[in-house]
C-alpha positions in Angstrom: -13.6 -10.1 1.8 -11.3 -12.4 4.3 -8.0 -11.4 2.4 -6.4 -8.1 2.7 -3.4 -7.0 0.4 -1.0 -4.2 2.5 1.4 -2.3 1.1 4.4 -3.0 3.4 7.5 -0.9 1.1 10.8 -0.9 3.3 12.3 -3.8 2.9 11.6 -3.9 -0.9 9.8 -1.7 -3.2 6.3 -2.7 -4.2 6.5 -5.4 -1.1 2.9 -6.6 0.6 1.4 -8.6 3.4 -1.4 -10.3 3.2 -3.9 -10.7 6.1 -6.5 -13.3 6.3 -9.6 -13.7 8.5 -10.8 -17.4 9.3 -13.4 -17.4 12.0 -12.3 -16.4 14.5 -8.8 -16.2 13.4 -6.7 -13.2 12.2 -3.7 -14.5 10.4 -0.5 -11.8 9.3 1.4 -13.2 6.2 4.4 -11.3 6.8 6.8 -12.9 3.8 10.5 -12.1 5.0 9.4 -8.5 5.6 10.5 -9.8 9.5 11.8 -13.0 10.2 12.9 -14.4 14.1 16.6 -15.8 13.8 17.6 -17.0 17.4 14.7 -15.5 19.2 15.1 -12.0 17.7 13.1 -10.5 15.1 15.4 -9.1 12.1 14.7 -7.0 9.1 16.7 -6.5 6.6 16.4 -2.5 5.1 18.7 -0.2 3.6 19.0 3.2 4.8 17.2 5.1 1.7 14.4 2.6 2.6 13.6 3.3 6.6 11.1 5.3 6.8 9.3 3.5 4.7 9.9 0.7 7.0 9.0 2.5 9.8 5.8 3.4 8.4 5.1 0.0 7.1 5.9 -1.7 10.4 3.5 1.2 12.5 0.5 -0.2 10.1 1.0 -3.6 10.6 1.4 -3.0 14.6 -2.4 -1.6 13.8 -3.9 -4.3 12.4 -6.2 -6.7 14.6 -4.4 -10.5 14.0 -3.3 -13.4 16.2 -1.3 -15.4 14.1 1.9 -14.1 12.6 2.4 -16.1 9.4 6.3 -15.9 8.5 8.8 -17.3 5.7 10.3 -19.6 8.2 13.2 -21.7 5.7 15.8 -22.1 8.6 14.9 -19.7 10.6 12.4 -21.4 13.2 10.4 -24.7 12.9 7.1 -23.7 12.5 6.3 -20.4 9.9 2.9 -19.7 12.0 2.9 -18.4 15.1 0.3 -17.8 17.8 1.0 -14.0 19.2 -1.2 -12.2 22.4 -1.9 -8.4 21.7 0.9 -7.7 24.5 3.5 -10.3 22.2 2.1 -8.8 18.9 2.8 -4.8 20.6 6.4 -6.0 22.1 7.5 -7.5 18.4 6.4 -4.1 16.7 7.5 -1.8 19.4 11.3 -3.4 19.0 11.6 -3.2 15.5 10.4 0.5 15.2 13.0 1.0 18.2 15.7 -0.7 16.1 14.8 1.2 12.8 14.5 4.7 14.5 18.3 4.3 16.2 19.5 2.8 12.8 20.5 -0.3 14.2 20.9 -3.7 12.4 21.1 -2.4 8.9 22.1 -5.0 5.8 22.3 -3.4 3.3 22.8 -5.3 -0.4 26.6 -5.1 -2.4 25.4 -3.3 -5.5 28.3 -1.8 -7.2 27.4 2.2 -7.6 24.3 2.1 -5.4 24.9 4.5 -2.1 22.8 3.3 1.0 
């Protein structure tokens, strides 16, 4: 009953978080669905898989937690991170921003796909 699978489709097909209660303690496994690079949070999406990503990222702004656990290789120092409601809307807020105008898009080389 302390670990809840959610669907999180966007960034890959099939793709979940996990979130974990511990006491007190909420903690978001968020895999690579967002990662910080330099102080910014990035996703990586293609265009047939926005909405989705929207979607995903709108349920996971929902969701009561105040740690955001992240797949951190070489992208910060520590994969756990301590986040406020106001940090935890502000992170989720931006992204949605960012997917809605169709900004930072990386999309894969796949010869014959169309993104």
């Amino acid at each position: 009953e302390d670990l809840e699978i959610i669907p999180t489709p966007g960034h890959t097909t099939g793709a979940f978080s996990y979130l974990w209660s511990s006491g007190d303690s909420k903690y978001l496994f968020l895999g690579d669905v967002l990662v910080p690079v330099d102080g910014e949070w990035k996703f990586w999406v293609t265009r047939a898989g926005r909405q989705s990503m929207i979607q995903s990222m709108e349920l996971l702004q929902a969701l009561d937690f105040n740690y955001l656990v992240i797949n951190s290789f070489a992208c910060t120092e520590f994969p756990c991170i301590a986040v406020t409601p106001e940090e935890k809307s502000e992170i989720f807020t931006d992204v949605i921003q960012k997917l809605r105008k169709s900004e930072n898009f990386v999309a894969p080389s796949v010869a014959g796909m169309n993104y």
